[in-house]
C-alpha positions as CSV (number, residue, x, y, z in Angstrom):
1,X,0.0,0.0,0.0
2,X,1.0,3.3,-1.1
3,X,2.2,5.8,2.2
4,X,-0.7,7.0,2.9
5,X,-3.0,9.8,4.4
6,X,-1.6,12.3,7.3
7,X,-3.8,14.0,9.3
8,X,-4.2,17.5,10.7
9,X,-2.1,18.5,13.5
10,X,-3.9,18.4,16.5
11,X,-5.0,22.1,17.9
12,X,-3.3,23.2,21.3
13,X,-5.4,23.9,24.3
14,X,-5.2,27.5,23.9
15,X,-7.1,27.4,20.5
16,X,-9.8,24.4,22.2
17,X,-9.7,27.4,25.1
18,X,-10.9,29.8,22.2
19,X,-13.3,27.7,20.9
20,X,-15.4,26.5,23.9
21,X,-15.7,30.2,25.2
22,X,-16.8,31.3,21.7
23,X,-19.7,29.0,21.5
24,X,-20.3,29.7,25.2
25,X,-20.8,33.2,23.9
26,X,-22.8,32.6,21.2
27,X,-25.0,30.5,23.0
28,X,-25.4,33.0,25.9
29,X,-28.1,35.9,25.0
30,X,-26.3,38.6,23.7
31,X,-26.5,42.1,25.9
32,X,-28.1,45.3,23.8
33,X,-25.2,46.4,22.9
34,X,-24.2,50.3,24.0
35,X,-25.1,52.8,21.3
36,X,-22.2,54.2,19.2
37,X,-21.1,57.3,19.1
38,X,-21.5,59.7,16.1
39,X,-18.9,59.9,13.9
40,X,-18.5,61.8,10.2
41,X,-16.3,59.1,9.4
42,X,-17.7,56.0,6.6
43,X,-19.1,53.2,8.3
44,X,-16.5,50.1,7.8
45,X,-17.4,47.9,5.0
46,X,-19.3,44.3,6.2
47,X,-17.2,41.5,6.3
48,X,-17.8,38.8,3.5
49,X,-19.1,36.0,4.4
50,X,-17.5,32.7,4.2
51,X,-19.6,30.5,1.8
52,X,-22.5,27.9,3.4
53,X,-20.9,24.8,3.6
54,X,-25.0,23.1,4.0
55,X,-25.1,20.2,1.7
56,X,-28.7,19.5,1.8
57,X,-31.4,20.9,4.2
58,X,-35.4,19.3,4.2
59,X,-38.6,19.8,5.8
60,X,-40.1,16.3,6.1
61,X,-44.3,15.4,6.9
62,X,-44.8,12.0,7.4
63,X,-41.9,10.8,5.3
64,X,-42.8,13.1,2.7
65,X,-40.4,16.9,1.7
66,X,-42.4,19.2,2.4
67,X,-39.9,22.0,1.8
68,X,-35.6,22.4,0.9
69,X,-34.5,25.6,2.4
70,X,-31.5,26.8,1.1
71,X,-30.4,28.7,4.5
72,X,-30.0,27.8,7.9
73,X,-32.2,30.4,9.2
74,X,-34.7,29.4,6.8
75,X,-34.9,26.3,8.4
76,X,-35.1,27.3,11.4
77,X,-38.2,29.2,10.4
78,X,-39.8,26.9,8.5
79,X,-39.5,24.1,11.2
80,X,-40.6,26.4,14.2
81,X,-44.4,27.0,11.7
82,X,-44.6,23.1,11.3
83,X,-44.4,21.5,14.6
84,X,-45.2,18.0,13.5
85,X,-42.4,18.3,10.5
86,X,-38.8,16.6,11.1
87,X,-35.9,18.8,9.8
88,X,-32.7,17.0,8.3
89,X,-29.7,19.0,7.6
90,X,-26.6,17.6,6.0
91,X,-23.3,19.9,6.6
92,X,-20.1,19.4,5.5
93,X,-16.7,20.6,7.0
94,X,-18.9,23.2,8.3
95,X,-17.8,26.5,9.7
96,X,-17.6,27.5,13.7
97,X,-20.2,30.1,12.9
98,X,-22.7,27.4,11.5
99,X,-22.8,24.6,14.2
100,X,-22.9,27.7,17.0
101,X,-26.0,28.3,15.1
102,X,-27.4,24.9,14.6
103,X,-26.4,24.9,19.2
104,X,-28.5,27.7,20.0
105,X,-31.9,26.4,17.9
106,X,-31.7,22.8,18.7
107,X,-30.4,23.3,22.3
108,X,-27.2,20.7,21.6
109,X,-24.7,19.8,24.5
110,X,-21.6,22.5,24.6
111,X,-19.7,19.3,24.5
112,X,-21.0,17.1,21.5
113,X,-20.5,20.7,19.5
114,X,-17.0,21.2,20.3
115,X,-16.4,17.1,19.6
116,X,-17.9,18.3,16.5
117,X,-16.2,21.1,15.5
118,X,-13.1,19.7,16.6
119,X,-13.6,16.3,14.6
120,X,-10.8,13.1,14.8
121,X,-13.1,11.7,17.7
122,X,-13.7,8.4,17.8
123,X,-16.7,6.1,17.2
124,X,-19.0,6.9,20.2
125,X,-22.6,7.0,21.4
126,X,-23.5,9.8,23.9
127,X,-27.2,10.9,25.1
128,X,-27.8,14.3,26.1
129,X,-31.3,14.8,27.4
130,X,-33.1,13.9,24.1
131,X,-30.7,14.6,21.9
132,X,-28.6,11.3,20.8
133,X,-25.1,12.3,19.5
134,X,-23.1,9.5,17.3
135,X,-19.7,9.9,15.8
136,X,-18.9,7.1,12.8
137,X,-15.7,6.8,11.3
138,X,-16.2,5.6,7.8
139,X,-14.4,4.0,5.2
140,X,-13.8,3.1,1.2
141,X,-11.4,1.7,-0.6
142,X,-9.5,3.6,-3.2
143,X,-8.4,1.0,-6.2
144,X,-6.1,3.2,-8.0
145,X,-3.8,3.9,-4.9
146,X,-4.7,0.7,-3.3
147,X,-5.6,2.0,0.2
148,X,-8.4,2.7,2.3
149,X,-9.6,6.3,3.0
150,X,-11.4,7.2,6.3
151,X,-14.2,9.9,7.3
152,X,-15.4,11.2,10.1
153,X,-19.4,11.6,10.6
154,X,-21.0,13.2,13.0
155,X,-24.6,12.8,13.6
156,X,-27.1,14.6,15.9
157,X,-30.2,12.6,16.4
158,X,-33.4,14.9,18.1
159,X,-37.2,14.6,18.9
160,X,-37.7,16.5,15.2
161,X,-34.3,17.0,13.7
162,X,-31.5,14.9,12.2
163,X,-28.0,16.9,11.5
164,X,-25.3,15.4,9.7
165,X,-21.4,16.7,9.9
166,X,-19.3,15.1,7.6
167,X,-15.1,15.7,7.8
168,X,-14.2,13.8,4.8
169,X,-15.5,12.3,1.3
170,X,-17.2,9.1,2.6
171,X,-19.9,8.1,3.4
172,X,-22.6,9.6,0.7
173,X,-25.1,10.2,2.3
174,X,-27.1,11.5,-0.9
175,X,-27.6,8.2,-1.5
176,X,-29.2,7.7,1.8
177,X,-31.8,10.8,1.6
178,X,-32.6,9.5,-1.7
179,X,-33.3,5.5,-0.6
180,X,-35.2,7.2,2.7
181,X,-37.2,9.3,0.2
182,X,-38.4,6.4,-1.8
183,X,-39.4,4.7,1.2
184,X,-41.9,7.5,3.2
185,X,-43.7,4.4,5.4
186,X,-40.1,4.0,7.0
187,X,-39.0,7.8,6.8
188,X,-42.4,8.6,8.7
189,X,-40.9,6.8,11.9
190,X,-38.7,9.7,12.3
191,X,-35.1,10.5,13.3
192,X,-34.6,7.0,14.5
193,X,-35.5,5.5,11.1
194,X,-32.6,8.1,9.3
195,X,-30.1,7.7,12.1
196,X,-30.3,3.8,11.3
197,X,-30.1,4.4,7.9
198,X,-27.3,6.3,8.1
199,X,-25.4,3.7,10.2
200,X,-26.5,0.9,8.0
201,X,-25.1,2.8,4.9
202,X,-21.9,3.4,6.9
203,X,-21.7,-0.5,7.8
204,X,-22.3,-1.7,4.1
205,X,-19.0,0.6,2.9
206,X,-17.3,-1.1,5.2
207,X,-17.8,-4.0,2.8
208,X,-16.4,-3.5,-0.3
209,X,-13.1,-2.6,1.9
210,X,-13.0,-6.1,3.2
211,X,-12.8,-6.8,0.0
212,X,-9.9,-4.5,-1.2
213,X,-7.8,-5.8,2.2
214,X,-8.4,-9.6,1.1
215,X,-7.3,-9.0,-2.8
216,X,-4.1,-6.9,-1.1
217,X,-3.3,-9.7,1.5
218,X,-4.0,-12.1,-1.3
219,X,-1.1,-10.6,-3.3
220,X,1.4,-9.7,-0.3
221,X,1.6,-13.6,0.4
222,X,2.8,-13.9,-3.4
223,X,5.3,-11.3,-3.2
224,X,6.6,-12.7,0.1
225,X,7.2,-16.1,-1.3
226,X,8.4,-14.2,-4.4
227,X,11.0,-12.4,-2.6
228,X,9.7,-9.0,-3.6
229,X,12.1,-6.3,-1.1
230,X,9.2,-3.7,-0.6
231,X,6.8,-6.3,0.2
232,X,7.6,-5.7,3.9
233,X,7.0,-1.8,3.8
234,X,3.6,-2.8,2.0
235,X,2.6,-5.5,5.1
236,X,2.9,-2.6,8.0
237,X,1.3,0.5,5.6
238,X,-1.7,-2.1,5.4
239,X,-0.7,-3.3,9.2
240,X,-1.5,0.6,9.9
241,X,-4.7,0.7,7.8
242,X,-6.2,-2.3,9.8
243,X,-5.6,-0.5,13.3
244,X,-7.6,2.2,12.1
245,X,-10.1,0.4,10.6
246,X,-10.5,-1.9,14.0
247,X,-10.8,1.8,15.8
248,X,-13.7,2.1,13.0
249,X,-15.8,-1.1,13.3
250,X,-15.2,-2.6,17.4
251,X,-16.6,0.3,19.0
252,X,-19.5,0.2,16.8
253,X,-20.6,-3.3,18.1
254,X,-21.0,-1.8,21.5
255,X,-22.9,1.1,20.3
256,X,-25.4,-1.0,18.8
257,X,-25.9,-2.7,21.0
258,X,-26.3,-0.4,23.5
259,X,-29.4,1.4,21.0
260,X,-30.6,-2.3,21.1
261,X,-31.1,-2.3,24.9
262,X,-33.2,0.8,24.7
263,X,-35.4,-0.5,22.5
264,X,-38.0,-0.9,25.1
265,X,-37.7,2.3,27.0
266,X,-37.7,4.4,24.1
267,X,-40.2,2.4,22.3
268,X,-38.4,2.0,19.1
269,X,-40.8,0.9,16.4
270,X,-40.2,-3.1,15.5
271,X,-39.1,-2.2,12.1
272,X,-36.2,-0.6,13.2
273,X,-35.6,-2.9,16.1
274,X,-35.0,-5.4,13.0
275,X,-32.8,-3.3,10.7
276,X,-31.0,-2.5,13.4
277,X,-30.4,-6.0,15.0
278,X,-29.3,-6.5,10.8
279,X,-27.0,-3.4,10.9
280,X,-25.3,-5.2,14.4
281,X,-24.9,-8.3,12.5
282,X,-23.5,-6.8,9.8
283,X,-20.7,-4.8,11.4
284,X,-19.8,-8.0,14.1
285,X,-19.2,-10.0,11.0
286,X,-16.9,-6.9,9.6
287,X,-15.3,-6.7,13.2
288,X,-14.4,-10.3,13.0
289,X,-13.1,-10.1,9.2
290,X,-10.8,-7.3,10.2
291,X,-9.3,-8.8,13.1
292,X,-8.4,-11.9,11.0
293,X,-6.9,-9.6,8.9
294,X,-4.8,-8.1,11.4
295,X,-3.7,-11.4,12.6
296,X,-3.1,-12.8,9.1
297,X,-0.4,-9.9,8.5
298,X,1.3,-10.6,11.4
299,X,1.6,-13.9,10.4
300,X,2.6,-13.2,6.9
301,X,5.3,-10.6,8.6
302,X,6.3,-13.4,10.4
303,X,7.2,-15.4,7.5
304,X,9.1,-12.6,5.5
305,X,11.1,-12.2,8.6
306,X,12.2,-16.0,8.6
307,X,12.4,-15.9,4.8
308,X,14.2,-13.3,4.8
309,X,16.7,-14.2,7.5
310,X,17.5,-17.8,5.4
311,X,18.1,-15.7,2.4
312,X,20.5,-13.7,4.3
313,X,21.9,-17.0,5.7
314,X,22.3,-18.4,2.7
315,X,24.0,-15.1,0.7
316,X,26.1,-15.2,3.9
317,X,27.0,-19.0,4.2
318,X,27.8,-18.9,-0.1
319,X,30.5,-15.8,0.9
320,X,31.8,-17.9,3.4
321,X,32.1,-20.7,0.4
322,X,33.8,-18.3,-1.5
323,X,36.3,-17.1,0.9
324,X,37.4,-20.2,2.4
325,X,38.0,-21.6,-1.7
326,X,39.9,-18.3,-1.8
327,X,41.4,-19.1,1.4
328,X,42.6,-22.5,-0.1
329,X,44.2,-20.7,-3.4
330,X,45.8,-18.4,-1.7
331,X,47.5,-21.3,0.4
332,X,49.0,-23.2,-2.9
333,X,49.7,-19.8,-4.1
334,X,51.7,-19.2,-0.9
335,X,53.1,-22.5,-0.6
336,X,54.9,-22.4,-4.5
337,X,55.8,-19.4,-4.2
338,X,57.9,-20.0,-1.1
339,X,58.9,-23.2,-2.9
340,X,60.6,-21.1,-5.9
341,X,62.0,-18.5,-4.0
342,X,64.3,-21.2,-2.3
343,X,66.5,-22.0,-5.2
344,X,66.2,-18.4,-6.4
345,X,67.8,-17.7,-3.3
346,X,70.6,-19.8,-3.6
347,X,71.4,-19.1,-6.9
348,X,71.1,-15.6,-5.9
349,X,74.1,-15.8,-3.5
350,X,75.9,-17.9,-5.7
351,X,75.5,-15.4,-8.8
352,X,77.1,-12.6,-6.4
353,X,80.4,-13.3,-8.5
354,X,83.1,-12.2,-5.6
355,X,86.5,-12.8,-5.9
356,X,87.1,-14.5,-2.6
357,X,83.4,-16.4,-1.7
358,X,84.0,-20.2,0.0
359,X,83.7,-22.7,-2.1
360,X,84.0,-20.3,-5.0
361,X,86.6,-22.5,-6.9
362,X,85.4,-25.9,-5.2
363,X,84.7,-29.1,-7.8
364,X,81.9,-30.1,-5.9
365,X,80.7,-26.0,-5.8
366,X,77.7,-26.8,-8.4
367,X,76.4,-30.2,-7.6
368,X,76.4,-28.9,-3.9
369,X,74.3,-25.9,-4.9
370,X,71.8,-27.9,-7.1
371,X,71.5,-31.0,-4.4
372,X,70.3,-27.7,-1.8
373,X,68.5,-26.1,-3.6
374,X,66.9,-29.4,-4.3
375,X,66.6,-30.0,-0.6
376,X,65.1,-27.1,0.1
377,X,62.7,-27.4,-2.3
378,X,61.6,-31.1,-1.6
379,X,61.3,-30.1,2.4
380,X,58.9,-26.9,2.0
381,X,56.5,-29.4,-0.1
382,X,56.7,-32.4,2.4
383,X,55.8,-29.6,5.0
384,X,52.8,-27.6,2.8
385,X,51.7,-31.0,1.8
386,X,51.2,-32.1,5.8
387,X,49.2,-28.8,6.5
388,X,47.2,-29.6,3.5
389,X,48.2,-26.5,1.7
390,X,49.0,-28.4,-1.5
């Protein structure tokens, strides 16, 4: 797998300091403010505004748009004149302004917005007084890179509102208004019925990862037997995905679970009680695929490791080959070339030519030089042959 994503620094507690005491602000009535004093100078020109980052807003009757409103504050409006409508808003990446908004009309916990608005939380279920808040941590699996790619999705579940805050491309949740559309009879049951929608959505992308992962293990175990040398950096950038993607799927076993055993206090429809108990089933069996994954990596990392180890052994045993057959040359080499230089020695002195050298003018002179420097000769090969050198 290619290196893959890096996320955002995380922000130091002055800046969460900021933050929490600017949507304590916000959500505090605001004082009249003290009049200003007259001036001849131009008012200062209003600031632009940053652009809406609202996906999709609805009005919904009985499973049925009533109304799309293309603000905020429109909403807002437009849900306070239909008291028996449901609102869904979809936002993404939105801005500090927006969910300060979307805190002082829906009366969200100071604590679920800054979680939202400071993202990179993990899965969780929280209840605040009626207001259910769910983070999901979704996933798909990019072919041309070969990795998987994780969002972040933040989901606010009220008595008549559903709000969506996405931090990333997946999940698409277009795809879910649309499917929820075309079924009014289940949209009718009411936030519930989107908020398991929306988790069952999140669970089925989950699949076509598993997927992806087992075609990617599937060719890591040929490049390990292969001997490919960047399968190993592959096995721990995929090693890395799976920890992440076990931080997305085991906590959402629990949370599931624990909507399941409020079934009966919060009277959740029977409908829902079985797509949800299908949703749980769903992401237990992803749970359990990924943490064979995780396992089955360590394995295969196991095995490079002692593959690559008996290459090494065996690159290191033939050099040992080689050197001790160079070894063994060198010896013979050694060994005649001592041999020669013992006659050249000889002859050597002998060729000096002096006047007055012993046995200069001796009759016996040459034989005696050619019987030592035979001598010599024979007794350095009896004594390289003994030490096996020849």
């Amino acid at each position: 797998m290619s290196e893959r994503r890096a996320r955002p620094a995380a922000k130091s507690s002055a800046a969460k300091g900021s933050r929490k005491s600017a949507w304590r602000r916000a959500l505090t009535p605001p004082s009249a403010p003290p009049p200003a004093p007259a001036s001849d100078t131009e008012p200062p020109a209003p600031e632009t505004a940053e652009p809406p980052s609202i996906v999709q807003a609805a009005l919904y009757r009985d499973g049925v748009r009533v109304s799309s409103p293309a603000t905020l504050a429109d909403t807002f409006r437009e849900l306070r004149e239909q008291p028996s409508g449901m609102a869904w808003i979809g936002l993404a990446r939105p801005t500090e302004s927006e969910l300060l908004s979307l805190a002082a009309e829906f009366d969200l916990h100071p604590l679920s917005v800054e979680d939202a608005m400071e993202a990179h939380q993990r899965p969780k279920l929280e209840r605040y007084g009626n207001t259910l808040f769910v983070v999901l941590s979704a996933a798909r699996y990019l072919d041309a890179p070969e990795e998987v790619d994780f969002g972040e999705l933040h989901v606010f579940v009220g008595p008549d509102f559903v709000i969506t805050v996405r931090h990333g491309a997946a999940p698409d949740l277009s795809a879910v208004r649309r499917r929820m559309e075309e079924t009014p009879e289940l949209l009718s049951l009411g936030p519930e019925a989107v908020l398991y929608a929306i988790l069952d959505t999140v669970v089925d992308g989950y699949a076509p990862v598993v997927s992806g992962v087992q075609n990617d293990i599937d060719e890591i175990e040929t490049e390990v037997f292969r001997g490919d040398p960047e399968v190993s950096r592959r096995i721990y950038e995929l090693s890395r995905e799976m920890v992440e993607f076990q931080r997305a799927t085991r906590p959402l076993v629990g949370m599931l679970h624990s909507l399941m055993a409020g079934f009966a206090k919060y009277g959740t429809d029977e409908e829902l009680q079985r797509y949800l108990r299908d949703v749980a089933d769903h992401v237990t069996h992803t749970s359990e695929r990924v943490d064979g994954f995780r396992q089955a990596l360590t394995d295969i990392l196991t095995v490079n490791a002692t593959l690559v180890t008996q290459q090494q052994n065996a690159e290191m045993r033939a050099l040992a080959e080689a050197g001790f057959e160079q070894n063994e040359e060198i010896k013979k080499i050694s060994s005649w070339a001592a041999i020669l230089f013992a006659p050249t020695l000889v002859g050597t002195v002998y060729g000096m030519n002096f006047e007055h050298m012993p046995e200069l003018h001796w009759g016996f002179g040459y034989p005696f030089a050619i019987l030592l420097m035979a001598a010599v000769c024979i007794s350095l090969y009896v004594i390289f042959k003994r030490r096996d050198w020849l």
